[in-house]
C-alpha positions as CSV (number, residue, x, y, z in Angstrom):
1,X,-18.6,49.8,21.2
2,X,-15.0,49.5,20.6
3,X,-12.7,51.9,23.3
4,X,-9.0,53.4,22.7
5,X,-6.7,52.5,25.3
6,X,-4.5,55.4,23.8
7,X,-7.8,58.1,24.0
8,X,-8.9,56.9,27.9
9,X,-5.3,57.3,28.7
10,X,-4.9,60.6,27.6
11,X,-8.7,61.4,29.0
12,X,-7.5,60.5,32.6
13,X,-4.1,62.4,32.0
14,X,-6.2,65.6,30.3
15,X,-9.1,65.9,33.0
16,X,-6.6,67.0,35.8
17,X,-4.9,69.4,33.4
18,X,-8.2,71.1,32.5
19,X,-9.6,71.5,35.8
20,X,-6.0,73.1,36.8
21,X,-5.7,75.1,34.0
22,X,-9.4,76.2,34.4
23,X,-8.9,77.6,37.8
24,X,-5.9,78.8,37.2
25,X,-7.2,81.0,34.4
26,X,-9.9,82.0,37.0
27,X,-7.8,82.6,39.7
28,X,-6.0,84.9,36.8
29,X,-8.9,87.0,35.6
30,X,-9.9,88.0,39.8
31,X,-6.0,89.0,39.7
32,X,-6.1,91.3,36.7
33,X,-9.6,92.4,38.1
34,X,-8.3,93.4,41.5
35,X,-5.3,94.9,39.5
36,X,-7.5,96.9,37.0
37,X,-10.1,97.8,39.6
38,X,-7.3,99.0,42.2
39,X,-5.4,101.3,39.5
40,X,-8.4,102.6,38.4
41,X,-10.2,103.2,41.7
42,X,-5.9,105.2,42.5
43,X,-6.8,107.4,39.8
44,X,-10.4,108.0,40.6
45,X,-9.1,108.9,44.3
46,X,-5.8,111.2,43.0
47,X,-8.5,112.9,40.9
48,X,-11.1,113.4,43.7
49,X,-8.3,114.8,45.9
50,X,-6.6,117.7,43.2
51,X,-10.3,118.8,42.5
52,X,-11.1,118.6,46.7
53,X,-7.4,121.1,46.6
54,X,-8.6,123.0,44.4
55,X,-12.0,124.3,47.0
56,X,-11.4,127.5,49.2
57,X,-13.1,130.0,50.8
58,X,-13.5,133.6,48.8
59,X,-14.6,136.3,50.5
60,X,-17.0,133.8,52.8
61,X,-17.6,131.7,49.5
62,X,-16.6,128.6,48.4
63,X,-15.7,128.3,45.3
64,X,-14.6,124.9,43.1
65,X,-11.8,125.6,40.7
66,X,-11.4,122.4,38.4
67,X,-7.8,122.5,37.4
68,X,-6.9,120.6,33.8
69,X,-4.5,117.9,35.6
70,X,-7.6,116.3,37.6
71,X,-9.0,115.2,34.6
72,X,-6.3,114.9,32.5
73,X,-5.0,111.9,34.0
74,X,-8.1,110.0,32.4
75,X,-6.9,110.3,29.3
76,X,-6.9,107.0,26.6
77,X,-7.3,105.8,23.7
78,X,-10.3,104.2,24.5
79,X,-13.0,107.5,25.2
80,X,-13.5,107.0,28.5
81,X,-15.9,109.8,29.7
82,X,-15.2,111.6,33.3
83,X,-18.1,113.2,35.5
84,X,-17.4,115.3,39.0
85,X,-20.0,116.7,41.1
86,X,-18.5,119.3,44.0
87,X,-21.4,119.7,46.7
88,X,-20.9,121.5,50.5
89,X,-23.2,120.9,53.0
90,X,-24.9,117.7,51.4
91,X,-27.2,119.5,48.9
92,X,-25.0,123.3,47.9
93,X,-23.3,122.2,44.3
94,X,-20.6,124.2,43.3
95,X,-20.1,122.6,40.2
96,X,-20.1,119.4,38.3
97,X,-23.1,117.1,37.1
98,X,-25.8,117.3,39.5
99,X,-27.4,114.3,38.1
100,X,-23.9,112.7,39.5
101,X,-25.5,109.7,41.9
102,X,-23.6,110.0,45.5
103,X,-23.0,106.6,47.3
104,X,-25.3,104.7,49.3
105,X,-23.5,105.1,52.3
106,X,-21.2,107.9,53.3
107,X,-18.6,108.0,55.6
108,X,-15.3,110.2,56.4
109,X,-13.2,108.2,54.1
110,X,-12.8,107.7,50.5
111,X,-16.3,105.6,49.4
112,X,-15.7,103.8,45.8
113,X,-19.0,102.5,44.3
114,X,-20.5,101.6,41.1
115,X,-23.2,103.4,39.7
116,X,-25.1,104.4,36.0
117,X,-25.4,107.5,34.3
118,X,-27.7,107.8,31.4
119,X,-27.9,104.0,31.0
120,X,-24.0,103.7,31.1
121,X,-22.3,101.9,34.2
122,X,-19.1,104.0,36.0
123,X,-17.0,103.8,38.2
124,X,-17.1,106.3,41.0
125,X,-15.4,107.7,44.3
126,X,-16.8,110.0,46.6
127,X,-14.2,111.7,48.7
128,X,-15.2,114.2,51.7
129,X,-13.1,117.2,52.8
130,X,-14.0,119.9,55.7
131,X,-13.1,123.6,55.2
132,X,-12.9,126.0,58.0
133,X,-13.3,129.8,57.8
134,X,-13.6,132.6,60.6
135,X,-14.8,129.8,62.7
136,X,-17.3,128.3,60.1
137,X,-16.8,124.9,59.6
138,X,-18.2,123.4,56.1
139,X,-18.1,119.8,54.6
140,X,-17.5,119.5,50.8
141,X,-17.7,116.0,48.9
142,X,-16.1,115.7,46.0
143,X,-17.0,113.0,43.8
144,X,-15.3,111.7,40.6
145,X,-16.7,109.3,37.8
146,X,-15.7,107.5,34.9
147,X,-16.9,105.3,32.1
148,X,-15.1,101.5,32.2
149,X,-14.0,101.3,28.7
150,X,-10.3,101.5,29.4
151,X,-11.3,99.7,32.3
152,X,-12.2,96.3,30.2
153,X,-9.1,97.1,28.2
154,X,-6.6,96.7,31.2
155,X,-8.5,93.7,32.4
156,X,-8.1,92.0,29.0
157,X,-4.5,93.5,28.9
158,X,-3.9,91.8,32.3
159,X,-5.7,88.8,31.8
160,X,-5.1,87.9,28.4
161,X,-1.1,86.8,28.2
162,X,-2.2,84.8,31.4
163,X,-4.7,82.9,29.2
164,X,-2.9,82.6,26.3
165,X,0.4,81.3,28.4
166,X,-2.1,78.7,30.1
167,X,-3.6,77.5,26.3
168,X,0.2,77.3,25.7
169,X,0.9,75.1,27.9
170,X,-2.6,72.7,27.9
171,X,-1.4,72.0,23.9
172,X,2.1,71.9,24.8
173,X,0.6,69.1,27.9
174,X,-1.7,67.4,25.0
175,X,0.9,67.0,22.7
176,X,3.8,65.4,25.0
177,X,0.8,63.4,26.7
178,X,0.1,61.6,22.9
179,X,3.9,61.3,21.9
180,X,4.5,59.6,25.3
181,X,1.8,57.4,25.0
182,X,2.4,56.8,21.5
183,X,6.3,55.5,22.1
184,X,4.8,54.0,25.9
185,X,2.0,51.7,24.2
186,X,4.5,50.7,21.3
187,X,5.0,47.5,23.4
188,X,1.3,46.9,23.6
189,X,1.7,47.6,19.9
190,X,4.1,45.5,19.3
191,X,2.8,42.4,21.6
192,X,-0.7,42.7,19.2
193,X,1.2,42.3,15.8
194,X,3.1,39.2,16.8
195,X,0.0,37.7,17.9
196,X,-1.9,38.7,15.2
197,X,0.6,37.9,12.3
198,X,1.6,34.2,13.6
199,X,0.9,31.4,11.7
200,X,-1.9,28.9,13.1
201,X,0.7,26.4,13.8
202,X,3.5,28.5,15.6
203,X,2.3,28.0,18.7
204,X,5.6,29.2,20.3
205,X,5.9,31.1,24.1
206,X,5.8,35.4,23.5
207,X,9.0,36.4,24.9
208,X,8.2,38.8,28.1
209,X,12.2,40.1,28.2
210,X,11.6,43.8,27.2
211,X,7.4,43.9,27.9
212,X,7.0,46.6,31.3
213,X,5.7,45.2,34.1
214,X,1.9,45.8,33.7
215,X,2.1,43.5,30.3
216,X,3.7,40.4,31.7
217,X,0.6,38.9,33.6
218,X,-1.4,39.1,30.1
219,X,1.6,37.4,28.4
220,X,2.0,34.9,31.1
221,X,-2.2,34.1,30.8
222,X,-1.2,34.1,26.8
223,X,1.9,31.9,26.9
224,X,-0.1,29.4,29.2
225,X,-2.9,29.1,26.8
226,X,-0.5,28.6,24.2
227,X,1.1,25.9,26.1
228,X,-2.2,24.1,26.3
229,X,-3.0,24.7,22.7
230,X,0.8,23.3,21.8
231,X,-0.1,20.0,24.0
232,X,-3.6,19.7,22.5
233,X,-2.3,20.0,18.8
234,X,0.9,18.0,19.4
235,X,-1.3,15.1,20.9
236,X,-3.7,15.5,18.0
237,X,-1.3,15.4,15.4
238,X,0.5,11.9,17.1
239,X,-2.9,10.4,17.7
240,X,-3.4,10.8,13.9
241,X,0.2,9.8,13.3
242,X,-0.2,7.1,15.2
243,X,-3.6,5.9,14.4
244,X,-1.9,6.1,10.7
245,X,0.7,4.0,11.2
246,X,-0.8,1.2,13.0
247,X,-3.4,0.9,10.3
248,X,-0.1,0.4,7.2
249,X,0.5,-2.9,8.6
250,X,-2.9,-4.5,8.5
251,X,-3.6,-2.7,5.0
252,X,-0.3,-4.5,3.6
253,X,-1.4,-7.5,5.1
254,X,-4.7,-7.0,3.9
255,X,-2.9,-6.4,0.0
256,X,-1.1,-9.2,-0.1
257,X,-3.7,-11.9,0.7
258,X,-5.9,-10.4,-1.5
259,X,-3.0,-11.3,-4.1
260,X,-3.3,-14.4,-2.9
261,X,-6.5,-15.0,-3.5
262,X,-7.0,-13.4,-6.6
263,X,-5.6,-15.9,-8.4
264,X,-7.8,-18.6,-7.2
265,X,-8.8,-20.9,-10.4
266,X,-11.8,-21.7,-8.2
267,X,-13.7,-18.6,-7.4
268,X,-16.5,-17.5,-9.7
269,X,-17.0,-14.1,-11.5
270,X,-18.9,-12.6,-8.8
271,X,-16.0,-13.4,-6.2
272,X,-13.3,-12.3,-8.5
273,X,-15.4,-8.5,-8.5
274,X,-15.7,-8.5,-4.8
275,X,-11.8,-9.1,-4.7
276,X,-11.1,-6.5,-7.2
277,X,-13.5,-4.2,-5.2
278,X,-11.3,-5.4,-2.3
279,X,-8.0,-4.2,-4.0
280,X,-9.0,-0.9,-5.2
281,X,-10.7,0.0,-1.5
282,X,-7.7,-1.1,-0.2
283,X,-5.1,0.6,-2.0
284,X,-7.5,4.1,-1.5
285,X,-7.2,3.2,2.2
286,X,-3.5,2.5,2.0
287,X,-3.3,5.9,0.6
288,X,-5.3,8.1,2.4
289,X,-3.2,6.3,4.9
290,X,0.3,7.4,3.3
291,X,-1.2,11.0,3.4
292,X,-2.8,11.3,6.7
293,X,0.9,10.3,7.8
294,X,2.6,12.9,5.4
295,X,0.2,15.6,6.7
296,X,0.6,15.3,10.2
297,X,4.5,15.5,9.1
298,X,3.8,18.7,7.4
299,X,2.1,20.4,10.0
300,X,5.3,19.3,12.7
301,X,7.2,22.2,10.7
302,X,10.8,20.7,11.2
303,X,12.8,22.8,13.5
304,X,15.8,24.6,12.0
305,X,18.4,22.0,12.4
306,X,16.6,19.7,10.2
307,X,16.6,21.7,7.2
308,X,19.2,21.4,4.9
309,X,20.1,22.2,1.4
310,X,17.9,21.0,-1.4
311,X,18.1,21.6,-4.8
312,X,14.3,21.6,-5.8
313,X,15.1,21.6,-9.5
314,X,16.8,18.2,-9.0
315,X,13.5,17.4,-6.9
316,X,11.7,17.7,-9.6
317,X,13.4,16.0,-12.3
318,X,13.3,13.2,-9.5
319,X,9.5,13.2,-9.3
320,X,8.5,13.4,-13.1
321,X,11.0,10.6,-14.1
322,X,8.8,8.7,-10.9
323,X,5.5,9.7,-12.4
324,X,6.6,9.6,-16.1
325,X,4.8,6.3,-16.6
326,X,1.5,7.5,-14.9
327,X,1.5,10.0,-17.3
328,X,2.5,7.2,-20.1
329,X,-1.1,5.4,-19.1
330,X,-3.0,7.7,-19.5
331,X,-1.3,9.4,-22.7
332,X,-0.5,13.1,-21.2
333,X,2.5,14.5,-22.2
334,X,4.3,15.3,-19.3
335,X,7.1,18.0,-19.9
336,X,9.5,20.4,-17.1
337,X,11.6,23.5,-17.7
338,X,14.2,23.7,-14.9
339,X,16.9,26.2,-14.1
340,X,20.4,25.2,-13.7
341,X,20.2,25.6,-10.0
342,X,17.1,26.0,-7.3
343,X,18.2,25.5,-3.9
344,X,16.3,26.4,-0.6
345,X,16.5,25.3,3.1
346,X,14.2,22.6,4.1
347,X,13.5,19.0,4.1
348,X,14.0,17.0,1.4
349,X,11.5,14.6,2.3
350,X,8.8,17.3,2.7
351,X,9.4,19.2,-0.8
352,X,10.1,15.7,-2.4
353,X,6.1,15.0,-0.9
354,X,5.1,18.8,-2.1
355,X,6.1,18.2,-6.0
356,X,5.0,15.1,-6.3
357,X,1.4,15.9,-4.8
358,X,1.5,18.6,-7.5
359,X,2.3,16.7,-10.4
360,X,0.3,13.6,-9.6
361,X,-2.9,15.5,-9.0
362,X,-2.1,17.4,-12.3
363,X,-2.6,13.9,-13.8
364,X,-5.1,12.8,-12.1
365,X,-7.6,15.8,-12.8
366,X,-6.2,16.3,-16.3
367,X,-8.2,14.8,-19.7
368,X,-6.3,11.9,-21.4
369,X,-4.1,13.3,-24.2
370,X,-3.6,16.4,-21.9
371,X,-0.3,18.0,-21.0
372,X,1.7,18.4,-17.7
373,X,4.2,21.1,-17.4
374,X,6.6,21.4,-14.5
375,X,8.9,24.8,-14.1
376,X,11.3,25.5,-11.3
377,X,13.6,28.8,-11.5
378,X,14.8,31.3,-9.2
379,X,13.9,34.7,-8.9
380,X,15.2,37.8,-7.0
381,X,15.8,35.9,-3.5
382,X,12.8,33.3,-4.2
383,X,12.9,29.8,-5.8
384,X,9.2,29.7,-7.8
385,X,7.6,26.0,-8.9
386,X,5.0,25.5,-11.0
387,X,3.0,23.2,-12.3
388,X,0.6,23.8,-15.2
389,X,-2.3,21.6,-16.9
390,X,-4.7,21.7,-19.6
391,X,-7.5,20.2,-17.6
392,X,-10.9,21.5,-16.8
393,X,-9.3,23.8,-14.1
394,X,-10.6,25.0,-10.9
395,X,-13.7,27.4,-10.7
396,X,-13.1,30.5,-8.8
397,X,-16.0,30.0,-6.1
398,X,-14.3,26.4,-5.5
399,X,-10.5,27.9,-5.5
400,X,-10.9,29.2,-1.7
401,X,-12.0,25.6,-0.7
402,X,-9.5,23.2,-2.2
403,X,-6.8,23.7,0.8
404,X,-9.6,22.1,3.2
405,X,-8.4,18.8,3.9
406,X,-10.9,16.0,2.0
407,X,-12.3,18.8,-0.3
408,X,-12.7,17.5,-3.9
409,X,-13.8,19.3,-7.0
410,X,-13.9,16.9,-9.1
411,X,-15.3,13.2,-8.2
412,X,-14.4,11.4,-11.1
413,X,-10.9,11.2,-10.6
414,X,-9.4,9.1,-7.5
415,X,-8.2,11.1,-4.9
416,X,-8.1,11.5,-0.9
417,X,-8.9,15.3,-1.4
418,X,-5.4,15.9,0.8
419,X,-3.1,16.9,-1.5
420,X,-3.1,20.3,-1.9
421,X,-3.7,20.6,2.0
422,X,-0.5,18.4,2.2
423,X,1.1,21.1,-0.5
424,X,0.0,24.4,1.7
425,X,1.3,22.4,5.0
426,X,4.6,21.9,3.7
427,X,4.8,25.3,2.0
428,X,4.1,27.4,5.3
429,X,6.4,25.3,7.3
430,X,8.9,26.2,4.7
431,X,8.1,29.8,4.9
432,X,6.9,29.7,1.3
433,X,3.1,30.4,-0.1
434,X,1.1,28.6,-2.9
435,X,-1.3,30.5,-5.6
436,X,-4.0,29.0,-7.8
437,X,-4.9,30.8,-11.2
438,X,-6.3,29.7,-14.7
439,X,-3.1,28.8,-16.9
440,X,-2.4,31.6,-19.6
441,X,-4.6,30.1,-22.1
442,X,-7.2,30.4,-19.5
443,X,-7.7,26.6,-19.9
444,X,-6.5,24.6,-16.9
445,X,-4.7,25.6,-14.0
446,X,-1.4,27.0,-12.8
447,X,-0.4,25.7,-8.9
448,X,2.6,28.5,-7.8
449,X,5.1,27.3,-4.8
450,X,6.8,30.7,-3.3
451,X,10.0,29.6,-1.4
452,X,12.6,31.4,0.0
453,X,15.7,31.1,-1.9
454,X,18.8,30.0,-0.1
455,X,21.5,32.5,0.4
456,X,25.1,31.5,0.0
């Protein structure tokens, strides 16, 4: 199961956040609750205290006068309904809904409670006063209800700007959080693509100049593998070399004293067949040999102050007037259309090895009587070869294998099977690209070299 860096990250950064936020927004709503509960329970008490006013003595009688302002203040859009009971003595009522619940415990000062009525749940006070007349001494309690409607309003009216402010600010968090981790993990970014887009044989050290801290241990672990792959490759690629080159000497040596003995007035029919076998594996080996060499040139890519400028056109009218009389044996009529000018930077040696890998294997594969068309012109800021046959072609299954090195399609026609490897080789160190398709008469093949034009 494949993790984001980018998503854990922002996890670790986003947890924190939450939990604050969370308990801020509780801490909030128990601070608008406290606030709501405290104006309302003010109200309940002013309320309680003008009715409580409002109890005197007549003639020896208490009587409860309700006055309009003790309820009044209740007033809101939101319906609240308000109750009052007025009792004396504990049990006398002098007004007000009997059914009225008083608290569970009473005391001498102000009691604030919560309690039902018919199934609803209010708010209530109970507030105790003692009136004296002609020596008589009588307690009255006083006790004012209301609904919580409006109650629930202020809360939400408190608490909600609080929440809203805190969702503010979570997004605002979560979005800064993914922009800086989107511009902070560009490196990261950045070291991926030029691992992942560099050619197999640029083994070259990542540069660590502008990577943060926490990269440069992974980059130093990379650039030492790299180092090791380098030495393995470069000691590959001279072993093969090498191995290459000592074996030319013995393999002309071995050429010429066959020519010596092959004209031997002597030697029977059956020896003159074994030397002619002799030749022909020779000459193979002597080639494979010339091309094991050439490859392992190809794949040194030639640094930068090697290259120089070559006109491929001229290349090519080089190669075909080389080849013209391979062409001649085996009656194909070989043919080029060149631009005035095709110039790239490389090595003349290398592109010289490229076209005439092309051509000859367009000979080789193609049917006696067959033609051989060579085209090199610039386009836009590329220089594009081409070399186009009549032959039997390439089948597309077989198309992705021919760049393996000893691959051959076709085993009646002599060949190493390293040619077109040798082509690709030189093309990539070049910066350039090579295409296979079916020729336009869909009969054949067309071989496409891509190569950065030369700028003057």
């Amino acid at each position: 199961m494949m993790h984001s860096l980018r998503a854990r990250l922002l996890g670790w950064l986003l947890v924190p956040v939450a939990a604050f936020v969370s308990v801020t927004g509780l801490m909030s709503y128990e601070a608008a609750r406290e606030t709501a509960g405290l104006l309302q329970d003010n109200a309940l008490l002013a309320s309680a205290r003008i009715i409580g006013e409002e109890v005197n003595w007549e003639d020896g009688v208490l009587i409860a006068r309700i006055p309009p302002a003790a309820l009044e203040m209740f007033e809101s859009p939101y319906q609240d309904q308000v109750f009052y009971r007025v009792v004396k003595g504990g049990t006398g009522l002098l007004g007000g809904n009997p059914n009225l619940a008083f608290p569970a415990h009473a005391t001498s000062r102000p009691v604030f409670y919560d309690s039902a009525l018919d199934g609803r749940p209010i708010r209530a006070v109970a507030y105790e006063r003692e009136l004296y007349d002609s020596g008589t001494t009588e307690p009255v309690t006083v006790i004012v209800a209301k609904t919580q409607a409006s109650y629930q309003a202020m809360l939400l009216t408190l608490w909600r700007p609080q929440l809203v402010r805190q969702g503010l600010m979570l997004a605002l968090v979560v979005a800064l959080a993914l922009l800086g981790l989107t511009f902070e993990l560009r490196p990261l970014i950045r070291l991926k693509d030029d691992v992942a887009d560099r050619d197999a044989l640029r083994l070259e050290p990542i540069r660590i100049e502008r990577l943060p801290s926490e990269l440069r241990p992974v980059v130093d672990a990379i650039n030492q593998c790299i180092a090791r792959l380098k030495l393995h490759a470069t000691t590959q690629r001279k072993f093969i070399a090498d191995a290459a080159h000592q074996l030319r000497t013995p393999l002309a040596l071995l050429g010429a004293q066959i020519d010596c003995a092959h004209p031997c007035r002597h030697c029977g029919p059956l020896l003159a067949d074994a030397l002619a076998g002799i030749r022909r594996s020779s000459a193979k080996m002597t080639e494979m040999t010339n091309q094991l060499l050439l490859l392992a040139q190809a794949e040194s890519s030639p640094p930068d102050r090697a290259l120089v400028r070559v006109d491929l056109a001229a290349i090519v009218s080089c190669v075909l007037e080389e080849l013209v009389a391979a062409a001649q044996r085996r009656q194909i009529d070989l043919g080029a259309e060149l631009g005035e000018t095709a110039c790239v930077m490389g090595s003349a040696t290398l592109l010289t090895a490229l076209v005439t890998n092309l051509v000859d294997n367009a000979i080789r594969y193609t049917q006696e009587g067959g033609r051989v068309t060579a085209t090199c012109w610039e386009e836009d800021d590329e220089v594009v070869l081409q070399v186009i046959d009549n032959g039997p072609g390439i089948p597309a299954e077989a198309r992705a294998h021919v760049f393996e090195r000893f691959y051959r399609g076709a085993t009646d026609a002599e060949g190493t099977g390293l040619g077109l490897s040798i082509v690709r080789e030189i093309a990539h160190s070049h910066g350039g690209s090579v295409a296979l398709k079916p020729a336009a008469e869909h009969a054949g093949l067309m071989v496409s070299v891509h190569l950065p034009r030369r700028r003057d």
